[in-house]
C-alpha positions as CSV (number, residue, x, y, z in Angstrom):
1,X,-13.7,-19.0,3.3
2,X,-11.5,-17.3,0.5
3,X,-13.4,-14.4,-1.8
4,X,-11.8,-12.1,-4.5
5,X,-12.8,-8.5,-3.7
6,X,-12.9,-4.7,-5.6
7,X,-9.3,-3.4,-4.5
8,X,-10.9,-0.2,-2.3
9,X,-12.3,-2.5,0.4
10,X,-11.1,-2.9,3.9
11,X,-10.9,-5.9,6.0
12,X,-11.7,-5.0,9.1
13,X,-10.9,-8.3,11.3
14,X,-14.2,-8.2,13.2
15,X,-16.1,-8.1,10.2
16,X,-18.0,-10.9,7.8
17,X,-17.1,-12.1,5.0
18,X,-20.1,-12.0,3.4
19,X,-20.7,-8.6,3.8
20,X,-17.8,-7.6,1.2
21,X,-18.4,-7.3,-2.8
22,X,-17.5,-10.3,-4.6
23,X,-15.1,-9.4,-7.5
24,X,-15.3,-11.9,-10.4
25,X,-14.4,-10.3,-13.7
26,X,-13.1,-6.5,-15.1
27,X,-11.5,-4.8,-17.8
28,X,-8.1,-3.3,-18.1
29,X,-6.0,-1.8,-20.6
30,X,-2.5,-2.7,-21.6
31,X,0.0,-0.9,-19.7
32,X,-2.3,-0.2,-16.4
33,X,-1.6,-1.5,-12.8
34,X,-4.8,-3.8,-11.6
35,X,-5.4,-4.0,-8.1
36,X,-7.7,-6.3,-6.1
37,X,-8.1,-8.1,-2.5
38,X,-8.7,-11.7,-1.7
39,X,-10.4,-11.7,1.8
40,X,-9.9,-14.8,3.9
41,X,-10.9,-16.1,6.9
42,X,-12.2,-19.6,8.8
43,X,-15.4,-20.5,11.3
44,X,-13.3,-24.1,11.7
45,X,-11.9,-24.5,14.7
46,X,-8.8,-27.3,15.9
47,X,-7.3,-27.0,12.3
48,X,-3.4,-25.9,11.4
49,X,-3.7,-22.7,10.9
50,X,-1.2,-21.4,8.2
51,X,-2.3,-22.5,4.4
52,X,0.0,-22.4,1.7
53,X,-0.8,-19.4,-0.5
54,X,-0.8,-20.2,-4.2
55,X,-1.2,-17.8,-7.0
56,X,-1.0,-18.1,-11.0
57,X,-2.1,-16.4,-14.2
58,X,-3.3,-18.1,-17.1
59,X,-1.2,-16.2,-20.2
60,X,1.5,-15.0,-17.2
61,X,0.5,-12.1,-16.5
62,X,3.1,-10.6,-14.0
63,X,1.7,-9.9,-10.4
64,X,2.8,-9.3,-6.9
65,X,1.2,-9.9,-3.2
66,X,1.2,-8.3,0.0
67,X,-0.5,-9.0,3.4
68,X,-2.7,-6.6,4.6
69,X,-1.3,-5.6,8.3
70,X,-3.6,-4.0,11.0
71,X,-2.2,-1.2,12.5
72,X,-2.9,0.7,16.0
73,X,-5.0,3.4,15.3
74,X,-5.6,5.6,18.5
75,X,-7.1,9.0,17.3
76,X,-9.3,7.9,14.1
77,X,-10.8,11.3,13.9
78,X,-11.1,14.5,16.0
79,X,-14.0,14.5,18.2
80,X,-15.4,17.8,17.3
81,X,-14.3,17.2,13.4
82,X,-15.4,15.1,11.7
83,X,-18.2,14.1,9.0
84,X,-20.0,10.9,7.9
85,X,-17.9,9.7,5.3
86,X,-15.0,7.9,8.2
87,X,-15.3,4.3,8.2
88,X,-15.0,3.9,11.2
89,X,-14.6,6.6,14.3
90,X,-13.3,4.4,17.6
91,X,-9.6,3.4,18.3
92,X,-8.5,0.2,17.1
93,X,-6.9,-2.0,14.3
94,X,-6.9,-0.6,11.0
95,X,-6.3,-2.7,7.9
96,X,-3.4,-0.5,6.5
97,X,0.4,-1.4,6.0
98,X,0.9,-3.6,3.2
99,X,3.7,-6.3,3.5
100,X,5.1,-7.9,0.4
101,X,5.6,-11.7,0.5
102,X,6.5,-14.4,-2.6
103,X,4.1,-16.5,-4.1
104,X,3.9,-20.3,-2.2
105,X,4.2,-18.5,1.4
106,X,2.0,-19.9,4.5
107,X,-0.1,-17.2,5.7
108,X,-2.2,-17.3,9.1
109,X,-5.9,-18.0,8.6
110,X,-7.2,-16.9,12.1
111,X,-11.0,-18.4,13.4
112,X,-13.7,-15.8,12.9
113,X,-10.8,-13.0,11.9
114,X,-11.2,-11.5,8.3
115,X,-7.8,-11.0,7.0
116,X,-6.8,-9.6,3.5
117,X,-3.9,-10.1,0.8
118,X,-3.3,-7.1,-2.0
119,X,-2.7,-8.1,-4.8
120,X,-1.3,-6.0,-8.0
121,X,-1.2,-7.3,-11.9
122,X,0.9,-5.6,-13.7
123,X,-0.7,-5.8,-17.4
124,X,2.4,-5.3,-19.8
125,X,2.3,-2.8,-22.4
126,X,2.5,-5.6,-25.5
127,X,0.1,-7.9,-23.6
128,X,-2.2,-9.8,-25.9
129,X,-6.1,-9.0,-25.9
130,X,-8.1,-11.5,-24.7
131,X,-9.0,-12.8,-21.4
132,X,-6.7,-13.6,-18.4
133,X,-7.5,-15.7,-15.5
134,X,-6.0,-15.3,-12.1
135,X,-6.2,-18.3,-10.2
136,X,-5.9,-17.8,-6.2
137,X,-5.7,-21.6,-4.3
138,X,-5.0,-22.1,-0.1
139,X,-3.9,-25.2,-0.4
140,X,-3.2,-27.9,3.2
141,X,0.2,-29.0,4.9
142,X,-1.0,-32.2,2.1
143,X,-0.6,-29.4,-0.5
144,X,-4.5,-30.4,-1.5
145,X,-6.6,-27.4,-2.2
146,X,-8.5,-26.5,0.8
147,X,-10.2,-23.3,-1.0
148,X,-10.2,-21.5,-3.9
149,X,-11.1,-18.6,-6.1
150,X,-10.7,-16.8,-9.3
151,X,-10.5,-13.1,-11.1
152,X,-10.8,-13.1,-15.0
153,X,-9.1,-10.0,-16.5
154,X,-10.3,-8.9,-20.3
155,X,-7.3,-6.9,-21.7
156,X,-8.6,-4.0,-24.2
157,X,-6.8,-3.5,-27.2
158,X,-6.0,-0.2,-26.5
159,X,-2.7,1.0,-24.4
160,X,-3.0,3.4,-21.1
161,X,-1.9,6.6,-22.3
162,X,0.8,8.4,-19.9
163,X,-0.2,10.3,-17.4
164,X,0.3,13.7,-17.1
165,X,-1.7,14.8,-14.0
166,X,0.5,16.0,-11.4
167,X,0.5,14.1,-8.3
168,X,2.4,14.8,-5.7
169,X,3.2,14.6,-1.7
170,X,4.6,16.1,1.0
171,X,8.7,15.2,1.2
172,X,10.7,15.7,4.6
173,X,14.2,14.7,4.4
174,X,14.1,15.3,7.8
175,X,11.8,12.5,9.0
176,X,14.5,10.0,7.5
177,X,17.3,11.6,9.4
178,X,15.4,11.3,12.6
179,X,13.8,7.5,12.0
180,X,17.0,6.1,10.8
181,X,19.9,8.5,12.7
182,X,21.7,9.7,10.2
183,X,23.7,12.5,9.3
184,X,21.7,14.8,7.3
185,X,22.9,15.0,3.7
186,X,25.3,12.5,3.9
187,X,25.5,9.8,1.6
188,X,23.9,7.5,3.6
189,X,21.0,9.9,3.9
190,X,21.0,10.5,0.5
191,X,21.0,6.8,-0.6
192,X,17.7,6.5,2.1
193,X,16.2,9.4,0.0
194,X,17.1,8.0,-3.1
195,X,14.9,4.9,-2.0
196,X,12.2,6.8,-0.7
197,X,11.8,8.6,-3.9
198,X,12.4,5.5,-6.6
199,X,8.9,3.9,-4.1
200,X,6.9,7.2,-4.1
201,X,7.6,6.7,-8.1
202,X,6.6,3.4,-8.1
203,X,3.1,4.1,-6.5
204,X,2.0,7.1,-8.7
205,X,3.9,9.7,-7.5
206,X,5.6,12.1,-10.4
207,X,6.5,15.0,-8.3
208,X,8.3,15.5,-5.1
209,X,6.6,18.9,-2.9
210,X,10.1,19.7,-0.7
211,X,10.0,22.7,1.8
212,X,12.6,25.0,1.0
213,X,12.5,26.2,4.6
214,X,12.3,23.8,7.4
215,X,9.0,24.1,8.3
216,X,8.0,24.8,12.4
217,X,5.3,22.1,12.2
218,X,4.5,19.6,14.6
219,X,7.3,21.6,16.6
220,X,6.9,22.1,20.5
221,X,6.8,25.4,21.6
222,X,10.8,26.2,23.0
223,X,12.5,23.5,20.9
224,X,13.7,22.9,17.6
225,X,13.0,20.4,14.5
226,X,16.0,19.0,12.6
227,X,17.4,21.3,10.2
228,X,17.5,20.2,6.6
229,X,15.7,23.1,4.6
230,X,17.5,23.9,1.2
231,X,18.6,27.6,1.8
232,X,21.3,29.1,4.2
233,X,20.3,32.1,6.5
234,X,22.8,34.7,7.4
235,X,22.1,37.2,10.3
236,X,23.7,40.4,8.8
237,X,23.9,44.1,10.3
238,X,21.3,45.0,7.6
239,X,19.2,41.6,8.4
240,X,19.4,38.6,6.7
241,X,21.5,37.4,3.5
242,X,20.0,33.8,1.7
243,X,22.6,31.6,-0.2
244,X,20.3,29.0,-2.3
């Protein structure tokens, strides 16, 4: 079973299938980032059970795919706060991490386990109005077409403006340090940051919110967490001298 879906679902792998929205058709403008799902899953048993994943846009419109990974989720919510708008509340997997792969890949289809794959259109500034089908095909080890479905996208004549709403995240340098052992501020460290900035960019981000001081969160009581905060501190006889 293979179904296009709005791009705010989640699969959750003991759901159905047919309980998710079907997505057939929508509007974007030129310039604007289209995202949707295609849920999958199989009631066949004693069948191989990767499929080849096949994807193409009538007009080429330029897209990119990722696999939607379940991740351990142990503490959903807290137990004395929390309202009615969680999805769900128990420990378990959560449809979260998204994992790029290319186009032609074989992908597990798992009996009686809804699975997802993200996809993202990227609709080109200069991109023709008109309509634009996006073709989604599992095809067999035979390379026939086992399933298949389809999203039709109707490009406005009319270009996203930019955006100038600030949005922005939380930024600690030293959570890089720590996961990857580096020195902090050396140019290894600054090439991770580098990275981690150019992706934050990439997914909407347009400001970076840094802590000038290293901030004593998440820190147990008696210890220390890694230094990295923008200003030096000086103990002086008349207190404390700061050298931005």
């Amino acid at each position: 079973f293979l179904k296009a879906i709005p791009g705010y679902e989640k699969c959750f792998m003991d759901q159905c299938i047919d309980c998710k929205p079907t997505l057939t058709s929508d509007t974007v403008l030129r310039g604007e980032e289209y995202h949707f799902e295609v849920a999958y899953t199989t009631t066949e048993t004693g069948h191989d059970p990767k499929c080849q994943l096949i994807l193409d846009s009538d007009g080429g419109l330029p897209f990119t795919i990722e696999t939607v990974e379940q991740i351990p989720v142990r503490v959903p919510c807290y137990h004395n706060r929390n309202d009615d708008n969680y999805l769900r509340k128990e420990p378990g997997l959560y449809p979260d991490l998204l994992v790029p792969i290319e186009n032609g890949a074989r992908i597990f289809v798992v009996h009686k386990e809804l699975r997802a794959l993200y996809v993202t259109v990227k609709v080109p500034e200069n991109a023709a109005p008109g309509e634009y089908k996006i073709n989604i095909r599992f095809k067999t080890n035979e390379g026939i077409t086992h399933v298949e479905t389809s999203v039709t996208l109707r490009v406005i004549a009319a270009t996203l403006p930019k955006q100038d709403l600030k949005v922005t995240e939380w930024f600690h340098c030293d959570c890089i340090a720590s996961y990857y052992e580096l020195e902090v501020f050396s140019e290894k460290h600054w090439s991770y940051i580098e990275n981690y900035i150019r992706t934050a960019v990439e997914n909407g981000i347009n400001m970076i919110l840094m802590p000038v001081f290293t901030p004593p969160l998440d820190t147990p009581v008696g210890e220390e967490r890694m230094d990295v905060q923008l200003v030096d501190i000086t103990v002086t006889d008349d207190g404390y001298a700061f050298d931005f």
